[in-house]
C-alpha positions in Angstrom: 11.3 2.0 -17.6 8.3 1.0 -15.2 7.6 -2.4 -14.5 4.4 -2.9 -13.0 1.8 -4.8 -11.9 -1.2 -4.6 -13.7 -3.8 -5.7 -11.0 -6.1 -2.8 -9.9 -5.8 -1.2 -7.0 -8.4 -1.5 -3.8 -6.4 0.6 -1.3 -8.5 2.7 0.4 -7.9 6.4 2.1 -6.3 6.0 5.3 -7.5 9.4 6.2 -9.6 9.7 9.4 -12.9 11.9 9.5 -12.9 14.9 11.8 -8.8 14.7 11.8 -6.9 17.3 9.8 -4.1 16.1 7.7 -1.6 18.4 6.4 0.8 18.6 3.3 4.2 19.1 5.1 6.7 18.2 2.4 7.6 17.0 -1.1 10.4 15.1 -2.9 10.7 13.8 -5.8 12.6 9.9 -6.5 13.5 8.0 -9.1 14.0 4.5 -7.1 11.1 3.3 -5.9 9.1 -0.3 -5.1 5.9 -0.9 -3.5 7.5 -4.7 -2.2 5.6 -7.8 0.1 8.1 -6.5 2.3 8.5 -10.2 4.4 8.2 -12.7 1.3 10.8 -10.5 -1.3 12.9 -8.2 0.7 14.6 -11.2 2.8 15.2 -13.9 0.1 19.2 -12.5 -0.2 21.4 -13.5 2.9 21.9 -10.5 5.1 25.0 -9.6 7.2 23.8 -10.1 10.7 25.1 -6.6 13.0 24.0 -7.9 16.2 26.2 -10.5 18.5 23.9 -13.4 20.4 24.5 -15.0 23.7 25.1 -18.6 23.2 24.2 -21.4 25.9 24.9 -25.3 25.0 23.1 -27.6 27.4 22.3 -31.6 27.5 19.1 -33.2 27.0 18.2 -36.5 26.9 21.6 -37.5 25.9 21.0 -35.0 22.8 24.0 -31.8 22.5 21.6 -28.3 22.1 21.9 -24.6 21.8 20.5 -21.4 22.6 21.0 -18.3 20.4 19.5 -15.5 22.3 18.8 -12.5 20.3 16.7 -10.7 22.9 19.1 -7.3 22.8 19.6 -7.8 18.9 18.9 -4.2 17.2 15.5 -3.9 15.3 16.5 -4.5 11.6 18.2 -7.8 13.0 15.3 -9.4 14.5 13.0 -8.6 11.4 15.4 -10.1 9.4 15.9 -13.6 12.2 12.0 -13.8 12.3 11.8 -13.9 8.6 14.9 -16.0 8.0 13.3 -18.8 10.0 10.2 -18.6 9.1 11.7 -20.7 5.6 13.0 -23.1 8.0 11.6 -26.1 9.5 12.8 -28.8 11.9 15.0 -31.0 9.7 16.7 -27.9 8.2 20.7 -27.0 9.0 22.3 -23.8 9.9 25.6 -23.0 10.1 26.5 -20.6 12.5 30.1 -19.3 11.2 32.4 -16.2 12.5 31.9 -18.0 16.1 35.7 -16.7 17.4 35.3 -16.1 21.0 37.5 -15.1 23.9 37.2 -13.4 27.3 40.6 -13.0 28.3 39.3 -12.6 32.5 38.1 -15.9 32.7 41.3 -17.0 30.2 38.1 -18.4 27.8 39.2 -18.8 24.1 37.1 -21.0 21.6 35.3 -20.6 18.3 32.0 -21.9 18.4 31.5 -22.2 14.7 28.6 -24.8 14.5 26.4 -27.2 12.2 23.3 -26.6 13.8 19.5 -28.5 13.3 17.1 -25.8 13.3 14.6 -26.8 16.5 12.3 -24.0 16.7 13.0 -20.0 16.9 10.9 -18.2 19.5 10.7 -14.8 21.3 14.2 -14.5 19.6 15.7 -17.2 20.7 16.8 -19.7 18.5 16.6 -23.3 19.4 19.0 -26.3 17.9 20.5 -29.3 18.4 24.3 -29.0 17.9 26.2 -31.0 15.3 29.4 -30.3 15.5 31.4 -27.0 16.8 34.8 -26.1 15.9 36.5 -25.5 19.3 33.9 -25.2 22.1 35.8 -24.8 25.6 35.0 -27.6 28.2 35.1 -25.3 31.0 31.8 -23.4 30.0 28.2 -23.8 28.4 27.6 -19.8 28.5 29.2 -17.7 25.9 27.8 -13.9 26.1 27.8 -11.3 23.1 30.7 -9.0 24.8 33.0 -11.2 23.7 32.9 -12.6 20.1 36.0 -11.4 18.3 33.5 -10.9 14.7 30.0 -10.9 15.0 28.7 -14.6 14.3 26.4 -15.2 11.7 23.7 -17.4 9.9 23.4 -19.2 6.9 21.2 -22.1 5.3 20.6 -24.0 2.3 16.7 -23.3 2.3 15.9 -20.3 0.0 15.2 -17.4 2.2 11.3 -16.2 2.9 10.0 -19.4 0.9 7.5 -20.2 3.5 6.5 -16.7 4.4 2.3 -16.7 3.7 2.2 -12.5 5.7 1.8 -9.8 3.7 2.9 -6.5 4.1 3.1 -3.8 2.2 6.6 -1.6 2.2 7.7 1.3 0.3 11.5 0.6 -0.1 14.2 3.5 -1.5 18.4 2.5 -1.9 20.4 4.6 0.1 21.8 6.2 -3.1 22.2 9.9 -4.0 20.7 13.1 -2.0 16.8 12.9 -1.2 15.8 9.8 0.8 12.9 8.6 2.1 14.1 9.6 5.4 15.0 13.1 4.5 11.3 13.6 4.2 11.4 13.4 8.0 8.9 10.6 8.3 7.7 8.7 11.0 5.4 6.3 12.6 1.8 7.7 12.3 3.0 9.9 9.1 0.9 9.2 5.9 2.4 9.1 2.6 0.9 9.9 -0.9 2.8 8.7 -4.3 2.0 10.8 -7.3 3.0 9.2 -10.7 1.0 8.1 -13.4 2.9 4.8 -14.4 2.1 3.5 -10.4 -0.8 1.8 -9.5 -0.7 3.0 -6.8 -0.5 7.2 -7.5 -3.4 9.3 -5.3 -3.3 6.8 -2.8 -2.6 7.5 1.0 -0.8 5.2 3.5 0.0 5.5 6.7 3.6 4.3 8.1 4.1 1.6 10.7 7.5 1.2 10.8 10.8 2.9 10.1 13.4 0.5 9.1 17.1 -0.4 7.1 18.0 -3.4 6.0 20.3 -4.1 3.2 21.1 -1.0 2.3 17.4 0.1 1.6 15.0 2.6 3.5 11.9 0.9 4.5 8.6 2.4 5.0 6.4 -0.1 6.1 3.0 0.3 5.4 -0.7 0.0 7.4 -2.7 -0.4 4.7 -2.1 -3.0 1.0 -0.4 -1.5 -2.0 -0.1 -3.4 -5.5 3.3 -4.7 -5.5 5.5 -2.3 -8.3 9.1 -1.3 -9.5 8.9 2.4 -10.1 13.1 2.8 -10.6 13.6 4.5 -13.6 10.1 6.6 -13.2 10.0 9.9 -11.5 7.9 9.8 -8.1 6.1 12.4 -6.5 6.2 11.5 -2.3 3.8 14.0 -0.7 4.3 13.5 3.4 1.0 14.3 5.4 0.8 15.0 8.7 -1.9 15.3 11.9 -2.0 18.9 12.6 -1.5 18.9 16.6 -0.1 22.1 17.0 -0.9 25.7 16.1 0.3 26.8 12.9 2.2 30.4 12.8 4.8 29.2 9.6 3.4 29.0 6.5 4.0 25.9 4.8 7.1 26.2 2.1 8.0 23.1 0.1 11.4 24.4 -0.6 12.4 25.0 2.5 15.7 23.5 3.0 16.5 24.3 6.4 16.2 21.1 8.4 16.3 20.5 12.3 15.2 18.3 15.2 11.8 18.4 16.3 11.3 18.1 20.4 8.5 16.5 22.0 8.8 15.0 25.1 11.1 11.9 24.8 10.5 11.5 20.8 13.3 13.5 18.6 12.1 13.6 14.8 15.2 14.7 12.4 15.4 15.8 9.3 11.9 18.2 10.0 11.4 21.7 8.9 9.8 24.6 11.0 6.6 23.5 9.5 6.6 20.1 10.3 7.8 20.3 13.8 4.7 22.8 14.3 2.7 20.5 13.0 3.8 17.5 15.5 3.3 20.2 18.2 6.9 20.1 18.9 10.0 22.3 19.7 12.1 23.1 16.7 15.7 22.9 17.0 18.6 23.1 14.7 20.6 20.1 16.0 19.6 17.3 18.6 
């Protein structure tokens, strides 16, 4: 069974005058949500996949620490910059899973910490060190190469509780056959839902952002939707695309041979013929 929000709808058509969109596939799901993609998704703890370089330092007689994040994958940082955002200066962090050792430089600690959240910044996290399990007096710089588990991050604050951004994401579990992604969407691709129990059904939306997190396909969204759980109701998700390329395959929703589409540096999987003509793109059965 649906459950919805009942507030109406103002979304608007994200379809541009004088630019031709194009039906390019179909799918039908049965797990759907229209989420506030940065207040709901991130209020369960998340299993960090990325390691950090770690730096303590002195200050004013006071023990600190650097996390850098700067070469953390995508999905990470959303997840950080959410995370702290529920976090302000007298909050603690415990940074656990801190085994470390580079055997060249005969370096072993575990850098396990009770950490006071400072300030997090261009991914970087900021802190004042309360204690660490082991830390080795012979160095301040610990790089990523070199955890034994990936370290990760944990508070007592409730996840996303201070987040005030809103932004709109169509979220899918990876579960079963069709996925969002099999649709062979991307950044720039608009989306229609067709279902009459969504608020949302007719509208268009174009996609920002590709993402997983949790186990969950994220498309996030340009433009507002009215927050809904469709699981349980059978979606229609019709993928439009700008037609940049001349057409000489006639568009076939059942076509179930998939490939890579190649345009210059950008590879788009999961596309069809169709699709890949569409993007103006070379068609290829495997990247």
């Amino acid at each position: 069974m649906s459950i919805r929000n009942t507030k109406k709808s103002t979304t608007k058509q994200v379809t541009t005058p004088g630019v031709d969109y194009k039906l390019a596939r179909s799918d039908i799901f049965y797990f759907l949500q229209f989420i506030n993609y940065e207040s709901e998704l991130y209020k369960l703890p998340s299993t960090l996949t990325s390691r950090p370089n770690l730096i303590f330092y002195t200050e004013n007689a006071v023990n600190k620490i650097i996390l850098d994040y700067s070469s953390a994958n995508s999905s990470d940082k959303i997840y950080l910059k959410s995370f702290f955002a529920g976090l302000n200066q007298t909050n603690g962090i415990t940074l656990s899973s801190g085994s470390y050792l580079e055997e060249a430089k005969g370096l072993e600690a575990d850098l396990s910490s009770n950490i006071t959240f400072s300030e997090f910044k261009n991914d970087y996290l900021f802190g004042v060190v309360n204690s660490t399990t082991n830390k080795n007096v012979s160095s301040d710089l610990y790089t990523a190469d070199y955890f034994i588990d990936t370290p990760q991050l944990s508070s007592s604050v409730a996840l996303g509780q201070n987040i005030t951004t809103k932004k709109t994401a169509l979220i899918s579990p990876i579960i079963g056959g069709n996925s969002l992604y099999g649709l062979g969407v991307y950044p720039g691709d608009v989306i229609e839902l067709v279902n009459s129990n969504s608020e949302n059904t007719g509208q268009r939306f174009e996609v920002s952002e590709c993402l997983v997190l949790n186990n969950k396909q994220i498309l996030v969204l340009k433009q507002d939707a009215v927050s809904e759980n469709l699981t349980g109701s059978a979606s229609i998700v019709n993928l439009y695309l700008k037609q940049l390329g001349l057409l000489s395959v006639t568009l076939n929703l059942t076509d179930t041979n998939l490939g890579c589409c190649l345009k210059g540096n950008m590879k788009s999987l999961n596309n069809t013929k169709y699709q890949c003509q569409l993007r103006a793109g070379t068609f290829v059965t495997t990247c």
